[in-house]
C-alpha angles and dihedrals in degrees: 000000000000113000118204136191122313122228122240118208109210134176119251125195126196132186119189102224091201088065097032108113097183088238094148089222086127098048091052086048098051108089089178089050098234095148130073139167124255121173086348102300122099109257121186099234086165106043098146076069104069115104091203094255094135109202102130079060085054102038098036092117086215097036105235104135111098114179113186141172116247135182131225136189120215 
């Protein structure tokens, strides 16, 4: 039997810049911090953090945070 890479499911979390308003909504919802400013929009600098709650996706005023689940072979 020959055994072959396993795949790995991560979290991904995306945040459009262009909508982005810096608003911070996201950073007050995020109880696992995942969020920070730069350059005043929010940016996921953690993102290995989120537990896929996504409530920073249903609350972003301009709707420009986009987790998604993503698979990965190693």
């Amino acid at each position: 039997m020959e055994v072959g890479p396993s795949p790995t499911i991560l979290m991904e979390v995306y945040v459009d810049r262009i909508f982005c308003n810096g608003c911070g909504t996201c950073i007050d919802l995020c109880s696992m911090g995942v969020f920070q400013m730069v350059n005043h929009k929010a940016e996921p600098l953690r993102p290995h953090l989120c537990v896929a709650c996504f409530k920073c996706r249903e609350f972003c005023p301009t709707q420009a945070i986009t987790p998604r689940w993503i698979m990965r072979v190693s």
